[in-house]
N, C-alpha and C positions, 0 to 999 in steps of 0.2 A: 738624520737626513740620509737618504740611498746614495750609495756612491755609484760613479759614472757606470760600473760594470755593473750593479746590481738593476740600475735602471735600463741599462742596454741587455740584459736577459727578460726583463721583462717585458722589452717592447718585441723580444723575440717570440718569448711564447705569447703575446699576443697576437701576432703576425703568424705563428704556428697556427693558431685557434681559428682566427678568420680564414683561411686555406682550408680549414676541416671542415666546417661550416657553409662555407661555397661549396666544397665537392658536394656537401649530400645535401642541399640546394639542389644540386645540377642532375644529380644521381634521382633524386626524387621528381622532376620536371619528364626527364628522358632518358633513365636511364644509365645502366656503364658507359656506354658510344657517347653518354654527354658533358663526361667527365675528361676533360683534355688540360695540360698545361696549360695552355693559354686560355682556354675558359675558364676556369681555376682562379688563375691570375686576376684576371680582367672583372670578377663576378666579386670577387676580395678585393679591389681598387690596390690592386699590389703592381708591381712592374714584371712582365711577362716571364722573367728569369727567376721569380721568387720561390716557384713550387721545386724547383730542381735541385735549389740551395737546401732545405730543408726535406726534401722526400727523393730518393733515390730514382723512381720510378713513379707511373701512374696507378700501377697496381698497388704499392706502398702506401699511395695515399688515399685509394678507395678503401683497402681494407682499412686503417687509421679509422677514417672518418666514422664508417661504418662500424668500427669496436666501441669510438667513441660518442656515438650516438645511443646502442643501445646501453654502453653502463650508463649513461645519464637516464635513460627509462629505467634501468635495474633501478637507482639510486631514489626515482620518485617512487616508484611501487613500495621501496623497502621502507621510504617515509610514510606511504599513506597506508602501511601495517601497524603502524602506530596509531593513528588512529582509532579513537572506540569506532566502531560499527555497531547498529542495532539492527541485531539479529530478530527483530519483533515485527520487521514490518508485512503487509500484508502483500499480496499479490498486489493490488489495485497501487497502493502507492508506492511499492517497488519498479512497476512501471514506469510510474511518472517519472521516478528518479531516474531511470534507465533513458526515459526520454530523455530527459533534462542533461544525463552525458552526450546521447547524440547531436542535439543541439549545438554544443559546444565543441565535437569532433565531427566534422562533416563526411560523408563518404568520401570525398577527394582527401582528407587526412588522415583517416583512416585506410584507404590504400596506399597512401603514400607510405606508411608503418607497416605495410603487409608485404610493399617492393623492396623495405628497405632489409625488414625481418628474415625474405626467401631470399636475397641474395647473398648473406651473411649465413643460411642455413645451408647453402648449397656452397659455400668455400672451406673446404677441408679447414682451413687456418683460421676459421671463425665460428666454427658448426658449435665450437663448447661456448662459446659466447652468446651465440643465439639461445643455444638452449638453458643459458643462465637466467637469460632475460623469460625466457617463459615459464620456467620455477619459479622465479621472482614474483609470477602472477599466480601460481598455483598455491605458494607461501600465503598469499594473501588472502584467495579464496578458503584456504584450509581453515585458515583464524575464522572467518565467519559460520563456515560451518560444525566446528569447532563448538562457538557456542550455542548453534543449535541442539547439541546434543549429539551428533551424528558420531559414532564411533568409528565410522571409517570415511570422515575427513575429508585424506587424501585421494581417495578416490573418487569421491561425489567431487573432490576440485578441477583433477584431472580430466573429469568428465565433463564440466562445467565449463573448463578455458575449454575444450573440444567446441563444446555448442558455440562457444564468445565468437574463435576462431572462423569459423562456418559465417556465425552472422556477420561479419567483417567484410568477408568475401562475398555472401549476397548483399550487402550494403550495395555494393559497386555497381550490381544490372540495375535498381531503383526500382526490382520488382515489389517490392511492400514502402510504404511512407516508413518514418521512422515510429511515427505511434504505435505500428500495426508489427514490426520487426521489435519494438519495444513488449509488447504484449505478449507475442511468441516468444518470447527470449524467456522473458520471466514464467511463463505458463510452462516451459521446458525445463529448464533448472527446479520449479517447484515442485513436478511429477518428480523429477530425478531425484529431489530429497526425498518425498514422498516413498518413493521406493524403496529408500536408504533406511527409511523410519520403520518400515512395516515389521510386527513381529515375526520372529524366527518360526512360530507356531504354525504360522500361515494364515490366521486370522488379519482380515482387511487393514487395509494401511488407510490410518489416520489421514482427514484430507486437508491438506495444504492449504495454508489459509492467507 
């Protein structure tokens, strides 16, 4: 059985959690400006004095929330590196699958991860954070291409979260459906192996299938 103190630390960091959780709620709705003590509070059903007792400051607790938001992204990528991937699929149903992520990440949450990712990238006290979290994708890119054979990997990954990145940010004007941003996405990454494939000879590059 927990004794009184062990249960009273953990209704602490539970009460810590939900404060982090509300910020980047609030942080993701509108922004730093909508990230206040007493929004904070109030959006965590907590009593208005609580974010003060545990974070010194309002800056303490945007940056918190937002570290601990993207290790928790770090933490799925490095799980879904584990994962087999087949590296066999074609254009055509590489799409589909690409649909089938957007589907389930809408534009609106998908910017919400692009506001959450640039503000973390532009605070000196977060920038090796952010840029963990985008290794973290490039790790994962590299294992697929990887086994397609590509010998330089990392750099078709590097090139590849470049494209991701891009279509993230056109997601948001809704100038293509997602079928049609699903297409191009995959048509660009497969030139860009394509490219990666070609012999050193100079004889034509095998076409991406």
């Amino acid at each position: 059985m927990a004794s009184r103190a062990q249960l009273s630390q953990a209704r602490s960091r539970a009460r810590r959690d939900e404060l982090l959780i509300a910020a980047i709620d609030l942080f993701a709705e509108g922004g730093a400006r909508a990230v206040t003590h007493r929004a904070v509070a109030a959006r965590a059903g907590l009593p208005p004095a609580t974010t003060t007792y545990y974070f010194s400051s309002i800056e303490e607790l945007v940056r918190e929330a937002l570290s601990t938001h993207i290790a928790s992204w770090v933490a799925t990528l490095e799980a879904l590196a584990d994962v087999e991937i087949d590296a066999r699929l074609d254009l055509g149903t590489a799409s589909d699958f690409v649909t089938g992520i957007f589907a389930t990440r809408s534009p609106a949450k998908a910017g919400t991860e692009l506001a959450i990712y640039l503000a973390a990238a532009r605070d000196p006290e977060l920038r090796a954070t952010a840029a963990e979290a985008l290794q973290a994708l490039e790790d994962l890119a590299v294992r697929f291409f990887e086994r397609l054979g590509i010998g330089t990997a990392r750099d078709v990954a590097a090139q590849a979260v470049a494209l991701i990145a891009g279509v993230a940010l056109r997601r948001q004007s809704g100038q293509y459906d997602d079928v049609e941003e699903a297409r191009l996405l995959t048509s660009a990454i497969g030139h860009l192996v394509a490219a990666h494939l070609a012999p050193v000879d100079g004889s034509p590059a095998p076409a991406a299938t």
